[in-house]
Phi, psi and omega in degrees: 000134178292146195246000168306298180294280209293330168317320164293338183293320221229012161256166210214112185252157192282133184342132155274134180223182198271021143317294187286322175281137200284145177259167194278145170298188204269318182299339180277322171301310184302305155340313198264323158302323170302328164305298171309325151333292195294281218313295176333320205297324161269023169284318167293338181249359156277334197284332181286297182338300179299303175300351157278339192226302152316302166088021186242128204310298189317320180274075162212300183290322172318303188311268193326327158302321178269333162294321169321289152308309172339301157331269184321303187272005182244353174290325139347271181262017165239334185072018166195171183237179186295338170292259158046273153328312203265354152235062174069029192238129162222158183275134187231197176228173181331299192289015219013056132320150176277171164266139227262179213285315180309319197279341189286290184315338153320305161296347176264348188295313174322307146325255176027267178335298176286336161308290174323312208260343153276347166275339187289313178314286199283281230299322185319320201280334187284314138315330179308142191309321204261008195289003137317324178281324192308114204220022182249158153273316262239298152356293189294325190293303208294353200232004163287316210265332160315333180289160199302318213238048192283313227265335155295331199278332176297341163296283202312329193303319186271344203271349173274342155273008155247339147316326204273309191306008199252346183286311184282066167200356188281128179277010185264331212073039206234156196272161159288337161299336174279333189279328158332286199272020200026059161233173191231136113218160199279153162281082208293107184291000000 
């Protein structure tokens, strides 16, 4: 009898885990943010558009909304987003599985967080009694820097560049949100 065969019958090979895989550097993430920044950048200047010259609360909440999902959802459903993709990293979890819809918003709350205190922001600003008149950026800071939650949302501003900023001291490479949301990224092979 080949002793081949039955050897091959009865073997079982092993899980793949985030061990065999490389993970991206920090400068490959940053990268990939920049790309997405460009993907965004004209949502931000129709949104400035509206708020100098339209003045409408709905495309203002639309727009913000939708850069706001981009992240969650193509991370979601894709395990990358187009910076992501385009240098080559993708999101996986230990076992590199893509990631289920709960871990990309886990992951996304840091994110979250500045959404929130800038919608918060523009709703302020977009009430405020004189923002009709308003026909400036400069305008804008200032009736920006009058909202309730100026002073918080510039703390959070640092404690959100030392979450993201904690992968470069990790030796997995992972921000506190990936230790949150249990993901890695990989160098997508």
């Amino acid at each position: 009898m080949d002793e081949s065969i039955l050897d091959n019958d009865f073997s079982f090979e092993k899980e793949a885990t985030i061990e065999q895989a490389e993970l991206a550097t920090f400068w490959m993430r940053l990268g990939a943010s920049l790309v997405d920044f460009m993907i965004l950048f004209p949502l931000l200047v129709i949104n400035l558009y509206n708020t100098l010259h339209i003045k409408s609360l709905g495309i203002m909440l639309l727009l913000t909304t939708m850069a706001a999902l981009y992240k969650p959802y193509f991370e979601w459903k894709r395990s990358a987003t187009f910076g992501k993709t385009a240098l080559g990293i993708k999101l996986v979890d230990y076992d590199l599985n893509d990631l289920t819809m709960e871990q990309a918003f886990k992951r996304y709350f840091p994110w979250a967080i500045n959404f929130f205190f800038s919608t918060a922001s523009n709703l302020y600003v977009f009430s405020s009694p004189g923002f009709a008149e308003v026909n400036d950026f400069m305008q804008i800071g200032y009736l920006a820097q009058e909202a309730p939650l100026t002073s918080i949302n510039t703390f959070y501003s640092f404690v959100f560049l030392f979450l993201i900023g904690s992968l470069l001291f990790d030796p997995r490479r992972q921000g506190a949100h990936d230790k949150v949301a249990g993901t890695y990224c990989i160098v997508a092979k």
